[in-house]
C-alpha positions as CSV (number, residue, x, y, z in Angstrom):
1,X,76.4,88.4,103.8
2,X,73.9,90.8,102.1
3,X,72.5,93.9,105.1
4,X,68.9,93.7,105.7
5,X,69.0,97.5,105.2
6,X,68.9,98.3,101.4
7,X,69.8,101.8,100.9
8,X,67.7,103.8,98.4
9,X,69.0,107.4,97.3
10,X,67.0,109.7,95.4
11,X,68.9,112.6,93.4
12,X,68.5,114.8,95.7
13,X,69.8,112.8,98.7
14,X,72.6,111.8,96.5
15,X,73.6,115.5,95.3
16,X,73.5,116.5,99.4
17,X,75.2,113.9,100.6
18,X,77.4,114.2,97.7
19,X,78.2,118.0,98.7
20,X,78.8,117.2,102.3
21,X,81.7,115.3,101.1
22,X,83.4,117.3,99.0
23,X,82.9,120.9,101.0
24,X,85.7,121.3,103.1
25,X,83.4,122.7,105.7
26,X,81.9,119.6,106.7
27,X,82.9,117.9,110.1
28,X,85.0,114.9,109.1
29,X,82.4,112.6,111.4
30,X,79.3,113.6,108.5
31,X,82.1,113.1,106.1
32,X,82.5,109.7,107.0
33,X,78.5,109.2,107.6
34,X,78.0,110.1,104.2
35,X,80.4,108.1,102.4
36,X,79.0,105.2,104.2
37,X,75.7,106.0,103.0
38,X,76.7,106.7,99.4
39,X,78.6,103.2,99.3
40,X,76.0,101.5,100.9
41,X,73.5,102.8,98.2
42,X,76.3,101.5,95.3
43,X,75.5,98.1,96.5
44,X,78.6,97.2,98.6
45,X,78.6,95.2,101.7
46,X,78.8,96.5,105.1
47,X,82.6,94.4,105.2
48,X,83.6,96.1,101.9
49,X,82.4,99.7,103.1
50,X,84.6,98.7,106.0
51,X,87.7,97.7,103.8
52,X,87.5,100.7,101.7
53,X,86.9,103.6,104.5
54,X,89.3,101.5,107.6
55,X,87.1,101.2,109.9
56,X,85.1,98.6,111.7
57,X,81.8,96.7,110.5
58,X,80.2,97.4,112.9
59,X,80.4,101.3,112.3
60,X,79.7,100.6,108.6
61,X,76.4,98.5,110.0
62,X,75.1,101.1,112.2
63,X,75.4,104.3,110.0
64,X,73.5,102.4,107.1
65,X,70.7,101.6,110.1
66,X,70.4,104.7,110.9
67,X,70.1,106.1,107.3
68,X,67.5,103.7,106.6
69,X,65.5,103.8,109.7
70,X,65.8,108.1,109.9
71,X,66.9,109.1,106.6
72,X,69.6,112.2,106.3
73,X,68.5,113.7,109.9
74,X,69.7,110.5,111.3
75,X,73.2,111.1,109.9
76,X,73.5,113.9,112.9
77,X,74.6,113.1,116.4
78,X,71.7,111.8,118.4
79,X,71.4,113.8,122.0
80,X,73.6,113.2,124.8
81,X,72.7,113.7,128.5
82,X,74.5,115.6,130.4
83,X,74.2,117.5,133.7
84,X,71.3,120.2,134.0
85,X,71.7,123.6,133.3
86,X,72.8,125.9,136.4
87,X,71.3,128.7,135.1
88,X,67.5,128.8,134.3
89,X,66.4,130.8,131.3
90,X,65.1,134.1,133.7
91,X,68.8,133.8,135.8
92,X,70.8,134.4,132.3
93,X,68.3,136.8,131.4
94,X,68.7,138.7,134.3
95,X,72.5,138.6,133.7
């Protein structure tokens, strides 16, 4: 079954995402993100992205939404909530 999301890269996108997996600086998580991407873009299905990189469709299907629906930016880790700052801005100042 072909994705509705057909992944487009320009050269540039390419060369950057391209980087990201080759620097050994990169969290493994972008790693991943990026292969994803780069496969997706080859043509390959969201089950043989899957195959090739062990890990579940499902992943595989959301990464090459997000890419499509955010571009690059959406590769990153979306915000998390979490509990409110003890501190205000004028208390650490003060510190």
């Amino acid at each position: 079954m072909t994705s509705p999301y057909l992944i487009v890269l320009d050269a540039a996108d390419r060369h950057r995402l391209t980087r990201w997996v080759w620097a050994g600086s990169t969290p493994q998580k972008l790693v991943l993100r990026a292969l994803i991407v780069l496969l997706a873009a080859d043509g390959a299905s969201n089950a043989a992205i899957a195959d090739a990189l062990g890990i579940c469709v499902d992943t595989a299907r959301k990464w090459r939404a997000r890419f499509h629906d955010k571009g690059i930016d959406g590769l990153a880790d979306a915000p998390r909530s979490g509990r409110p700052p003890i501190y205000t801005p004028a208390d650490r100042a003060t510190v």
